[in-house]
N, C-alpha and C positions, 0 to 999 in steps of 0.2 A: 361941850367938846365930847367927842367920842370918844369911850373908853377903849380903853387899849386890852385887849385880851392878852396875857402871856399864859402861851402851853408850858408845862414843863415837863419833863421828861415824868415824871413820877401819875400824872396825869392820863387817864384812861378819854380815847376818844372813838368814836362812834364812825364807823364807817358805814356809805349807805351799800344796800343790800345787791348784787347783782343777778338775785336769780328771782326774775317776778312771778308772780302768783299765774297768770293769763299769758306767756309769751310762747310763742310755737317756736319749731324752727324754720327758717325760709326754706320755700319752693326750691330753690337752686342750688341746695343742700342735697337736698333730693333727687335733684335732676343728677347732680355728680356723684353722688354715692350709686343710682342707676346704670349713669355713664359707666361706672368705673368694673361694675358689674358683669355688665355688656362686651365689655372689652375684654374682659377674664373669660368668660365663655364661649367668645370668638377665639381668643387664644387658643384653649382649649380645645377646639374645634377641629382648625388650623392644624395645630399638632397632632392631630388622630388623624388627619388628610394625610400630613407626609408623611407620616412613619407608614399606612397602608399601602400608599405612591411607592416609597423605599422596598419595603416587604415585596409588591408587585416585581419591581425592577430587578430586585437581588434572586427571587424565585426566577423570572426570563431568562437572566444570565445562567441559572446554574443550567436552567435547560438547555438553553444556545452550548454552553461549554458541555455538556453531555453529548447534545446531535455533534459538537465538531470531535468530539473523541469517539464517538463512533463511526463517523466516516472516514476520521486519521486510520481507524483499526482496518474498518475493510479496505480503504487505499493500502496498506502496508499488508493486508491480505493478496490482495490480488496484485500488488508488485512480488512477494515471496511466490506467489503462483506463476507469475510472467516466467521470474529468473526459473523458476526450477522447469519449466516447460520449453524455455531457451538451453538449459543445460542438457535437458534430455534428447533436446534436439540436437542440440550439438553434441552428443554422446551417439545419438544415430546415424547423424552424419559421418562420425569420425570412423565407425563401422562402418556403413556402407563406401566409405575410401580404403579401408583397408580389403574392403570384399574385394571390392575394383582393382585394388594392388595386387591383390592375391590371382585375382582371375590375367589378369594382365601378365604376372611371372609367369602364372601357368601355361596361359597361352604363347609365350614365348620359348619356355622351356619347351613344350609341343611343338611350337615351329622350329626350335631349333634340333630337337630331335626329328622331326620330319623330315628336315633340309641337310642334316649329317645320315640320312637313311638312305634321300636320295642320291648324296656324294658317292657313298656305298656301294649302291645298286650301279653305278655310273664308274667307277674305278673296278666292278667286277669283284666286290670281295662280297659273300655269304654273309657273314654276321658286323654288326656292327656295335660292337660292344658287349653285348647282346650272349645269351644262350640260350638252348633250348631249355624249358620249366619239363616239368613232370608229365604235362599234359601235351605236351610237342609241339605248342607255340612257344614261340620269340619271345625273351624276358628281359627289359630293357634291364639295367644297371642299378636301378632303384625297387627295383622284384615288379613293377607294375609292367602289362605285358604292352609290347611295343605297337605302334601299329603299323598294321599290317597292310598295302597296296591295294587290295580287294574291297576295302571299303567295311569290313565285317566289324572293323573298331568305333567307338564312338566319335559321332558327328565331329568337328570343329566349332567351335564356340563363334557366335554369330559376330561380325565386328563389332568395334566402337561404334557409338553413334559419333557424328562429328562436328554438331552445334550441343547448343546447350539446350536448345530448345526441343529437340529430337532425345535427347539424355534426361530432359522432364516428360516429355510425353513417354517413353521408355517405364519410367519411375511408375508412371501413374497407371499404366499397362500391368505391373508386374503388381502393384497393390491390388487389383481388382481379382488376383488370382487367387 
């Protein structure tokens, strides 16, 4: 009969050895510590592509956003140039309306002393309103000397024009002078 072996605890037993004298490690050990390598250094790779792509992109924008702020500047240059070359125009305009007001009163003040000289001369009285100055012409009411039937006073102002188109060509007459 077969003897019965009893361990006991107190008892020292012999385990066999796991690291043999000749044993390599396998190929596919290899291959995946390879693999794993490869893929670290694609990684790596990988991440210096985007960040240079990002760098690329973020340098564009700033420039894009520098060209659009300098074209904002000279757009808002040259609208600040428009308004002020529209106000100055319309600051010439509003003188040359008041020239035209002025030559207008004049000339009616003129025709209206003209047309109260001729009443005058027409009802037989000598002066009309009127004295003689220092120099023994006719001095109307406002000390400027009146004029006089013989033509020796200044012209009459030419008329209005009486389109618009005749009051630009006018305009562009009196600029040439």
């Amino acid at each position: 009969m077969p003897r019965e072996e009893r361990i006991h605890m107190g008892d020292k037993v012999a385990l066999p050895s796991l690291s043999l004298p000749k044993q390599r490690t396998h190929w596919t050990v290899g291959v995946t510590i390879a693999a794993a390598l490869l893929l670290i250094i694609l990684g790596a790779a990988f991440y210096a592509v985007l960040r240079n792509q990002q760098a690329q992109a973020d340098a564009f924008a700033k420039r894009e956003a520098d060209r659009v702020a300098l074209v904002k500047a000279e757009t808002e240059k040259v609208k600040e140039e428009k308004a002020k070359a529209e106000a100055e125009k319309a600051a010439s305009e509003a003188k040359k309306k008041e020239a035209e007001a002025a030559a207008a009163a004049a000339q009616k003040k003129a025709s209206a002393l003209a047309s109260s000289e001729d009443e005058a001369k027409k009802g037989g009285k000598k002066h009309s309103g009127g004295h003689k100055g220092s120099n023994g012409k006719t001095v109307a009411k406002g000390g400027a000397p009146a004029p006089t039937a013989g033509g020796s006073g200044p012209p009459p102002p030419p008329p209005k024009p009486s389109s618009k188109a005749s009051k630009d060509i006018d305009d562009l007459l009196r600029s040439f002078k």
